[in-house]
N, CA, C and O atoms as a Tripos MOL2 file, in Angstrom:
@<TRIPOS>MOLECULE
protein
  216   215    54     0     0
PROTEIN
NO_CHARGES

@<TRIPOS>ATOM
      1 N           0.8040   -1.1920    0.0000 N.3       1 UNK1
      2 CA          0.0000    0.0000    0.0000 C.3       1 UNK1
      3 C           0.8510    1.2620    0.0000 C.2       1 UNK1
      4 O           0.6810    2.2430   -0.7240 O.2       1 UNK1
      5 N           1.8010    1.0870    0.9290 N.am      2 UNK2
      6 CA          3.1510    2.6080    0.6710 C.3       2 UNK2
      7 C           3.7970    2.8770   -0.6260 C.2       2 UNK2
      8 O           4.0650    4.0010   -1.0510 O.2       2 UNK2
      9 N           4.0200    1.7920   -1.2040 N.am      3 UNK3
     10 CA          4.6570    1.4110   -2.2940 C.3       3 UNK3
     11 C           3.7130    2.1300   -2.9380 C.2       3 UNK3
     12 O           4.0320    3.3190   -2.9560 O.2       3 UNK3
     13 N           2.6880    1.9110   -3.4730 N.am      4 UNK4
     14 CA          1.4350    2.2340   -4.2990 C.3       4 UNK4
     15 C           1.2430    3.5410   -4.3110 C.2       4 UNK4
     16 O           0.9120    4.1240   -5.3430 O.2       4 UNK4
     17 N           1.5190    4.4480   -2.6110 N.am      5 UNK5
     18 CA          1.1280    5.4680   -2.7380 C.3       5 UNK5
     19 C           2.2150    6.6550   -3.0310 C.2       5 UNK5
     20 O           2.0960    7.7960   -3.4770 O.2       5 UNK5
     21 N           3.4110    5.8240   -2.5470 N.am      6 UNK6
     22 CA          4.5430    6.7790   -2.9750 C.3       6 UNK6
     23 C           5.0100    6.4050   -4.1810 C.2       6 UNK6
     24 O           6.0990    6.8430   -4.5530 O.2       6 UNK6
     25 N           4.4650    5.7710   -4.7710 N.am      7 UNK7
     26 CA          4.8590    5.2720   -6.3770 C.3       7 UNK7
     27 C           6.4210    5.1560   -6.1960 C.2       7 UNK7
     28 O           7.1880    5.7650   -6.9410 O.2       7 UNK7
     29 N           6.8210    4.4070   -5.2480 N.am      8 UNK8
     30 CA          8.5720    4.1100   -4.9880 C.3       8 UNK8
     31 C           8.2410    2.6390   -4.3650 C.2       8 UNK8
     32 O           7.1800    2.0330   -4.2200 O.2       8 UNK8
     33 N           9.5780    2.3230   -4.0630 N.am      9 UNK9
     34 CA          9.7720    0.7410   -3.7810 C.3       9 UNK9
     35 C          10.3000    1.2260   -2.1360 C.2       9 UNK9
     36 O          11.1190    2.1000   -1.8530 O.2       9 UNK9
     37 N           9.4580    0.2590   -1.1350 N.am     10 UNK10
     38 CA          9.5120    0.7550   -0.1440 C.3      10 UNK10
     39 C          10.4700   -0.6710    0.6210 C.2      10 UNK10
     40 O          10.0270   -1.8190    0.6180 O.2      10 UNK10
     41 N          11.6970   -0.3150    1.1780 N.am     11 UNK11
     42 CA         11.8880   -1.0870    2.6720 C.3      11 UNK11
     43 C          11.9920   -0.6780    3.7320 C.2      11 UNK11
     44 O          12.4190    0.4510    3.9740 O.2      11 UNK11
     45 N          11.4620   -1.8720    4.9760 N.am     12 UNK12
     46 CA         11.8900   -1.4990    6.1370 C.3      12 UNK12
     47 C          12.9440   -1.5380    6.9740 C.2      12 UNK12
     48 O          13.4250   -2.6710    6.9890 O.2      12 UNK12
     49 N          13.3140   -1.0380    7.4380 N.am     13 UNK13
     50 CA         14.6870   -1.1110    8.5950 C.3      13 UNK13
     51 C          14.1210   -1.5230   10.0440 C.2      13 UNK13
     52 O          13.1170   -1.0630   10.5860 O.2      13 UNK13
     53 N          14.9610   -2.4520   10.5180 N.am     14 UNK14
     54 CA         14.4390   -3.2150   11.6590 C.3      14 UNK14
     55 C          15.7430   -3.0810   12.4110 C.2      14 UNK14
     56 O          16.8200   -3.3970   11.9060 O.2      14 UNK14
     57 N          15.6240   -2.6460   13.5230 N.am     15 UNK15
     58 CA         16.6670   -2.2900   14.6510 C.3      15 UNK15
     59 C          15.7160   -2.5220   15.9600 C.2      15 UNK15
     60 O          14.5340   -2.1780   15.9790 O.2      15 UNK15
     61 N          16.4130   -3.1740   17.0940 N.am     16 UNK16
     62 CA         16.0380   -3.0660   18.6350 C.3      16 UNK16
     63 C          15.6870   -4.4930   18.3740 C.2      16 UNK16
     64 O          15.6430   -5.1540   17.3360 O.2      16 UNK16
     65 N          15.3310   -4.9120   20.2710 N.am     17 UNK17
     66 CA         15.5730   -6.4000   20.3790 C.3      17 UNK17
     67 C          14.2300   -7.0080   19.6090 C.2      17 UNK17
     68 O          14.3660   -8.1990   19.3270 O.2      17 UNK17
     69 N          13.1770   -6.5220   19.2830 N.am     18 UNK18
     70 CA         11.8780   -7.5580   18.7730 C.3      18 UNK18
     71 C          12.3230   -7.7630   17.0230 C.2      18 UNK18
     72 O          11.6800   -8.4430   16.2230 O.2      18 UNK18
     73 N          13.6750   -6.9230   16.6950 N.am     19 UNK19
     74 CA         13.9090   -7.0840   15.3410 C.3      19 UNK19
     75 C          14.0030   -8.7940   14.4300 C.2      19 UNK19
     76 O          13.7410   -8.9980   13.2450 O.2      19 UNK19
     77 N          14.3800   -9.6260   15.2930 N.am     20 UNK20
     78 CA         13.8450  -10.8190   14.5420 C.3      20 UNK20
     79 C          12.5770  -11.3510   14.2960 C.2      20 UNK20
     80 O          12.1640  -11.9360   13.2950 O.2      20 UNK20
     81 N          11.7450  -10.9360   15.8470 N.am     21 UNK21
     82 CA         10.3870  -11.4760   15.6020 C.3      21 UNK21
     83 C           9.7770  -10.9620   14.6830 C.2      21 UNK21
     84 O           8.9650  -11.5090   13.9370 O.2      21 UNK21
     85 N          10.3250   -9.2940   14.6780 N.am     22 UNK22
     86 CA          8.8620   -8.6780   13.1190 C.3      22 UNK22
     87 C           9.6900   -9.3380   12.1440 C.2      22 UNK22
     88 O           9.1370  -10.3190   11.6480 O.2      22 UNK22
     89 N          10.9450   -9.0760   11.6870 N.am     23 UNK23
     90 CA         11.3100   -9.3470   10.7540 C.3      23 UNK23
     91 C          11.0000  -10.8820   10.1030 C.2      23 UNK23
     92 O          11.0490  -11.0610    8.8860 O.2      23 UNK23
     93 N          10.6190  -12.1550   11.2240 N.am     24 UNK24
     94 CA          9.6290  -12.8790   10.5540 C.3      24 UNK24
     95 C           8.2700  -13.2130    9.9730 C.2      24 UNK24
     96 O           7.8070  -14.0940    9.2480 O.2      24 UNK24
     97 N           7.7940  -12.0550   10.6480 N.am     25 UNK25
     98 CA          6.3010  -11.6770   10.4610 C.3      25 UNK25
     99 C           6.0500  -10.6710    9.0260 C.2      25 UNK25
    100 O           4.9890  -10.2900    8.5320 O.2      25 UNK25
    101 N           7.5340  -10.4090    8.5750 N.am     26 UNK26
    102 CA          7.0850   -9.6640    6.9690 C.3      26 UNK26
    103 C           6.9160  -10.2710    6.0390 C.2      26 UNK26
    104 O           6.9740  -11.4990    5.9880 O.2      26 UNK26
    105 N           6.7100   -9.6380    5.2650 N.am     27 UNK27
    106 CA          6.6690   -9.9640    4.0060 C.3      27 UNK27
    107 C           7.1330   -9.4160    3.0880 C.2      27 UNK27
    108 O           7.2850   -9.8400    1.9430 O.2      27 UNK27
    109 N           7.5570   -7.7970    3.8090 N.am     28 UNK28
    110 CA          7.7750   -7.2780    2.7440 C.3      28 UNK28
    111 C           9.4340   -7.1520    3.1420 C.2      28 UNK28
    112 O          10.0520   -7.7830    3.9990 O.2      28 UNK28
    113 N          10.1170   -5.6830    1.8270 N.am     29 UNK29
    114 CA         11.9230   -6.3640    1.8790 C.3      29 UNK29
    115 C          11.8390   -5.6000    3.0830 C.2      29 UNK29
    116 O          10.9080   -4.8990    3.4810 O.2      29 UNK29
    117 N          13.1430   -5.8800    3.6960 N.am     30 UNK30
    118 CA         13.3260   -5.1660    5.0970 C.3      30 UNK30
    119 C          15.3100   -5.2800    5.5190 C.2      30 UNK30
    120 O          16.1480   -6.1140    5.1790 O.2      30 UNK30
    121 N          15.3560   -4.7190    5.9000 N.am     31 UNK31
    122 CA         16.9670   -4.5800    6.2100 C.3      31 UNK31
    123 C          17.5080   -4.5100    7.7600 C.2      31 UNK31
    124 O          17.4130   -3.3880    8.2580 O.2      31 UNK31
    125 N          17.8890   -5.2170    8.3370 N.am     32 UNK32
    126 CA         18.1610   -5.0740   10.0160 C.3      32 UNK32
    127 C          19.5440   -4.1480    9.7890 C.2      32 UNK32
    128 O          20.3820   -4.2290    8.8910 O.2      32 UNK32
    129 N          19.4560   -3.0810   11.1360 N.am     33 UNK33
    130 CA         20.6410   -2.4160   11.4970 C.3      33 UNK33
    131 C          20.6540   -2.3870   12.4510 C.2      33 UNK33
    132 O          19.9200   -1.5700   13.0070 O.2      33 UNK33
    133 N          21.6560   -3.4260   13.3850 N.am     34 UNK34
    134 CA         21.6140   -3.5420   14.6110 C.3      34 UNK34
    135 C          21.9540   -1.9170   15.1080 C.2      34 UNK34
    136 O          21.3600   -1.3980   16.0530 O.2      34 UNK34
    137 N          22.7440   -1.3920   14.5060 N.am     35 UNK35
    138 CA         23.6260    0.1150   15.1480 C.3      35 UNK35
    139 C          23.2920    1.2860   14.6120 C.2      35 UNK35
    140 O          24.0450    2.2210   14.3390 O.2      35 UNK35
    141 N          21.3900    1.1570   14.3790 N.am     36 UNK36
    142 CA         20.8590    2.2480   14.1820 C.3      36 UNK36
    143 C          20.9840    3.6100   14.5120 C.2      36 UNK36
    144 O          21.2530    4.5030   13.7080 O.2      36 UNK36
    145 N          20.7550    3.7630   15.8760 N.am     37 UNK37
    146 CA         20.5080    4.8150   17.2300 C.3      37 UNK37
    147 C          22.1820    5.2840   16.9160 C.2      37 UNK37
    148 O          22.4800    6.4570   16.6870 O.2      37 UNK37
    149 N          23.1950    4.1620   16.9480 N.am     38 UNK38
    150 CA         24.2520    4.5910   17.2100 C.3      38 UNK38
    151 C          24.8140    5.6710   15.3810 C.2      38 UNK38
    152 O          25.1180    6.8570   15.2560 O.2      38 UNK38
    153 N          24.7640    5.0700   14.8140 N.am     39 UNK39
    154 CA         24.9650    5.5430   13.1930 C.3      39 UNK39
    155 C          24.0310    6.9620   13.2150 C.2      39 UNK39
    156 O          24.5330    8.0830   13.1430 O.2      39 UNK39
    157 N          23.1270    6.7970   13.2860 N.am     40 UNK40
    158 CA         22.5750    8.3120   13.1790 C.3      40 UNK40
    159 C          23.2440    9.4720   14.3510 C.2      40 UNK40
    160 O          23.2560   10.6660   14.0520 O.2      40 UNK40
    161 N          23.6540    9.1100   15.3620 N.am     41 UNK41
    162 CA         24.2920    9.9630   16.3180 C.3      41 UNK41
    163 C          26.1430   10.5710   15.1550 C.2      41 UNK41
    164 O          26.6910   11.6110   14.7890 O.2      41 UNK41
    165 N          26.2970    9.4530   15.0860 N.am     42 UNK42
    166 CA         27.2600    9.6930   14.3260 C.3      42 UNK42
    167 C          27.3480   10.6310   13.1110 C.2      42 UNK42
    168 O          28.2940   11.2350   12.6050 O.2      42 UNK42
    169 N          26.0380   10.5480   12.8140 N.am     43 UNK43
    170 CA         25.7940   11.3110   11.3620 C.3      43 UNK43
    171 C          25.3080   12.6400   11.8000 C.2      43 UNK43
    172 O          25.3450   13.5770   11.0020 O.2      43 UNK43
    173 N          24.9180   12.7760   12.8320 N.am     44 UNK44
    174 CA         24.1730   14.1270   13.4040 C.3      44 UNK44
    175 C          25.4700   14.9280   13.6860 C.2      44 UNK44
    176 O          25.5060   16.0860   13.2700 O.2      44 UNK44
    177 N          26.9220   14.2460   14.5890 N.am     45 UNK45
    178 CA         27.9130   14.3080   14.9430 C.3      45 UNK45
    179 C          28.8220   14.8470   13.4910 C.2      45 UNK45
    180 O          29.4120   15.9180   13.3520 O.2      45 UNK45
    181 N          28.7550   14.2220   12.9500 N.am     46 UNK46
    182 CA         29.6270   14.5970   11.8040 C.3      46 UNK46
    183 C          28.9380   15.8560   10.6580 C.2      46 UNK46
    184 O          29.5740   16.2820    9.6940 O.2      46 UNK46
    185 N          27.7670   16.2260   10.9630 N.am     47 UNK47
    186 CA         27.1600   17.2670   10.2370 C.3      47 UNK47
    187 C          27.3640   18.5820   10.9920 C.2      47 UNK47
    188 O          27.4280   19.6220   10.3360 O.2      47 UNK47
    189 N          27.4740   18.6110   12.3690 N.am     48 UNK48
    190 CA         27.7840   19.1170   12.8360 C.3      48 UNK48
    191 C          28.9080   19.6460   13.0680 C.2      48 UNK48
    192 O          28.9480   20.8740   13.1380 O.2      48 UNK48
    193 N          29.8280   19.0590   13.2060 N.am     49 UNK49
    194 CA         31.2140   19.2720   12.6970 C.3      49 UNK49
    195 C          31.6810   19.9140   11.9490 C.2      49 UNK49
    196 O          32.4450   20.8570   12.1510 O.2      49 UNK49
    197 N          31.2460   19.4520   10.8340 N.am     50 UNK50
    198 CA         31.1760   20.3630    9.5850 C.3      50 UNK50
    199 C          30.5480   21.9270    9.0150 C.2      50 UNK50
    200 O          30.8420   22.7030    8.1060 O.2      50 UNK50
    201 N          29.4850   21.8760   10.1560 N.am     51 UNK51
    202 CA         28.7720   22.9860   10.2800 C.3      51 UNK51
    203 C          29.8330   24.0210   10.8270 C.2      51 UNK51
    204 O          30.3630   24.7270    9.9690 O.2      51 UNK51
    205 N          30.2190   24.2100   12.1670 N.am     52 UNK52
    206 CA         31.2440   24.3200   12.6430 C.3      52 UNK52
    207 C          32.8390   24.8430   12.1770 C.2      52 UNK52
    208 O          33.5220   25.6000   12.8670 O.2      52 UNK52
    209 N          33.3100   24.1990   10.7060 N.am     53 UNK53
    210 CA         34.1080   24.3760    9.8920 C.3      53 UNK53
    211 C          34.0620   25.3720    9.3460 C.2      53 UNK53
    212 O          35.0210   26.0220    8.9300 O.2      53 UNK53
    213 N          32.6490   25.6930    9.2540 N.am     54 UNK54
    214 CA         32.5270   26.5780    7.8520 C.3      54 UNK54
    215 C          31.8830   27.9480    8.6290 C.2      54 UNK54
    216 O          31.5990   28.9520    7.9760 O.2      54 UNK54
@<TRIPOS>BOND
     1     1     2 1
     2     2     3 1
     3     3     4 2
     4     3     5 am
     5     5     6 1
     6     6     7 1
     7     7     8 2
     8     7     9 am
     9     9    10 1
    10    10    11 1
    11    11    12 2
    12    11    13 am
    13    13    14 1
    14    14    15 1
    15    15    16 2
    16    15    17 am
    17    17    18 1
    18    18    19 1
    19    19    20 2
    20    19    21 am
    21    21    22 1
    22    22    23 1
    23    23    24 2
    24    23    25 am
    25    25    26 1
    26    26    27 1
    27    27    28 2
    28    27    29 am
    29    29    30 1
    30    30    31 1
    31    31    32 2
    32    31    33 am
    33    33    34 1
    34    34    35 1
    35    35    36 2
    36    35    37 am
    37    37    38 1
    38    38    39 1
    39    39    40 2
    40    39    41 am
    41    41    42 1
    42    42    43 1
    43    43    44 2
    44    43    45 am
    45    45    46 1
    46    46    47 1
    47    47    48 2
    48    47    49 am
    49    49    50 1
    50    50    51 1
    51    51    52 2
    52    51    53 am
    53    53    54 1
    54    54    55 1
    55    55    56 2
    56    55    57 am
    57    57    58 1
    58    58    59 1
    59    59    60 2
    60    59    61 am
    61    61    62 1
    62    62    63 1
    63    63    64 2
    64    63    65 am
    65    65    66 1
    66    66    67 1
    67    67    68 2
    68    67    69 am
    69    69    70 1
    70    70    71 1
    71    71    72 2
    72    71    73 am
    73    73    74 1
    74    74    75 1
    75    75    76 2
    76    75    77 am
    77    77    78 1
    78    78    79 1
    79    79    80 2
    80    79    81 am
    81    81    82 1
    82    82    83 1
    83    83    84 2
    84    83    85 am
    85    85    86 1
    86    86    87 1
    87    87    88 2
    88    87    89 am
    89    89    90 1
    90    90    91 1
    91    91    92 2
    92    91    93 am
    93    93    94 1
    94    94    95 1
    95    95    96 2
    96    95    97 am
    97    97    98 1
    98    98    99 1
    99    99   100 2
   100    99   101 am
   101   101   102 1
   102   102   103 1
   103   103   104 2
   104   103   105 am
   105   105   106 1
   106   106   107 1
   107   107   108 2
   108   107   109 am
   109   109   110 1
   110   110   111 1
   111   111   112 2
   112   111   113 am
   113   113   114 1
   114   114   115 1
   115   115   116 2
   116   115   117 am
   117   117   118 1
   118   118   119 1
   119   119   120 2
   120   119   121 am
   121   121   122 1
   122   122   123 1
   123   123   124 2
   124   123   125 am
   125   125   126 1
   126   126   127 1
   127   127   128 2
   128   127   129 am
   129   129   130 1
   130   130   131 1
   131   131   132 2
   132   131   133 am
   133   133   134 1
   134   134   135 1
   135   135   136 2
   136   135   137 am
   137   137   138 1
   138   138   139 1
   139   139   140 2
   140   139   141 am
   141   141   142 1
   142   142   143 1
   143   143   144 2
   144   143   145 am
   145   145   146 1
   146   146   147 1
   147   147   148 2
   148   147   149 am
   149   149   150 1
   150   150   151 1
   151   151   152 2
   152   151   153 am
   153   153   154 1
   154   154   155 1
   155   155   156 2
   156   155   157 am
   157   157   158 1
   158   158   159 1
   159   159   160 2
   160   159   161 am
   161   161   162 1
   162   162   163 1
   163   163   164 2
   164   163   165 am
   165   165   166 1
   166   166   167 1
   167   167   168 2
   168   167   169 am
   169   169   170 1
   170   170   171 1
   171   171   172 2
   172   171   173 am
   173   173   174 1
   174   174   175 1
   175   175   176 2
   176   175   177 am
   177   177   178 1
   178   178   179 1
   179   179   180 2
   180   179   181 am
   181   181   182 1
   182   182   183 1
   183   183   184 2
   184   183   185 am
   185   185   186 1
   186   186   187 1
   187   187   188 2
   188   187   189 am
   189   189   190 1
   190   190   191 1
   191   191   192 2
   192   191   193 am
   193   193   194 1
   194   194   195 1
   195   195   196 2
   196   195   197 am
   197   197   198 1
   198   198   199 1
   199   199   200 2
   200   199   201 am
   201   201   202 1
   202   202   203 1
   203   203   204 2
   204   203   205 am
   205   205   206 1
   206   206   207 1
   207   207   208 2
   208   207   209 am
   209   209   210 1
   210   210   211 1
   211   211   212 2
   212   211   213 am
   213   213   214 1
   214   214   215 1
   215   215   216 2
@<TRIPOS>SUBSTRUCTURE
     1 UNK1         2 RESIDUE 1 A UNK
     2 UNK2         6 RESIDUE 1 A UNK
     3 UNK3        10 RESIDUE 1 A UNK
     4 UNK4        14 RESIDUE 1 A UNK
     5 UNK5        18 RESIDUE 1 A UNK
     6 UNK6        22 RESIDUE 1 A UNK
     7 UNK7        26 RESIDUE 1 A UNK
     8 UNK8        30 RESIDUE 1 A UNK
     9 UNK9        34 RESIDUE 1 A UNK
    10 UNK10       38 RESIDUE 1 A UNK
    11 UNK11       42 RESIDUE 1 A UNK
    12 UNK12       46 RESIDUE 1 A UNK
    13 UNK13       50 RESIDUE 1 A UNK
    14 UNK14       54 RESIDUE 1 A UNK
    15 UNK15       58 RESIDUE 1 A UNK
    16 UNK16       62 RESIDUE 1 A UNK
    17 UNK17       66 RESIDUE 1 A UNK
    18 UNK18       70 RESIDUE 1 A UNK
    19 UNK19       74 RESIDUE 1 A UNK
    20 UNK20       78 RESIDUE 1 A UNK
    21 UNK21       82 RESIDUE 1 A UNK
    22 UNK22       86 RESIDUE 1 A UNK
    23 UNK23       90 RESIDUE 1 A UNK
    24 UNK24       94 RESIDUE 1 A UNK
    25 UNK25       98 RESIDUE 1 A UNK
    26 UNK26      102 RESIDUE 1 A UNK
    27 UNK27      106 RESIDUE 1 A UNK
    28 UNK28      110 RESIDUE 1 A UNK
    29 UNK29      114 RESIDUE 1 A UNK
    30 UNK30      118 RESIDUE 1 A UNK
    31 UNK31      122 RESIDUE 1 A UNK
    32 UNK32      126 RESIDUE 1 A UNK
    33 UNK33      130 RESIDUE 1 A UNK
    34 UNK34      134 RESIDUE 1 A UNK
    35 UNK35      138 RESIDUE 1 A UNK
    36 UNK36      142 RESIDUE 1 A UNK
    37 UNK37      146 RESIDUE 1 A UNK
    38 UNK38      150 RESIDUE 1 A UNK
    39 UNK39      154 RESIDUE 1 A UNK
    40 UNK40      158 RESIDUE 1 A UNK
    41 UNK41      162 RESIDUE 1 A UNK
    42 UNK42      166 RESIDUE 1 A UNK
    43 UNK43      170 RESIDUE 1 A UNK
    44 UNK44      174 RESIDUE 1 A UNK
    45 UNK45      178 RESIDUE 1 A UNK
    46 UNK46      182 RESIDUE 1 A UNK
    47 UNK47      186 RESIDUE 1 A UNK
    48 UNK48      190 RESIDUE 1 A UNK
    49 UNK49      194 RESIDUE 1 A UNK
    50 UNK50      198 RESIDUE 1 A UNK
    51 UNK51      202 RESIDUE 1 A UNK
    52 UNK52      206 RESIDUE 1 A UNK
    53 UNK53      210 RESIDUE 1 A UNK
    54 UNK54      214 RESIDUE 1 A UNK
């Protein structure tokens, strides 16, 4: 139905501990990142930085 409405190809990202159970319950594509929380800090971190530079 997302797919349909964003006329794009949709996956999910599955991070935190119930990430195996949904991730058997899909169907649709889906991608686990255990080091979600942590990667986006990083990316907030490094934009910032850069902000900073300039």
């Amino acid at each position: 139905e997302l797919a349909d409405a964003w006329q794009a190809p949709v996956r999910l990202v599955l991070a935190g501990g119930a990430a195996d159970d949904v991730a058997r319950a899909l169907t649709l594509p889906h991608t686990r990142h255990d080091a979600l929380i942590l990667s986006g800090l990083a990316l907030i971190a490094a934009e910032a930085a850069a902000e900073a530079r300039n």
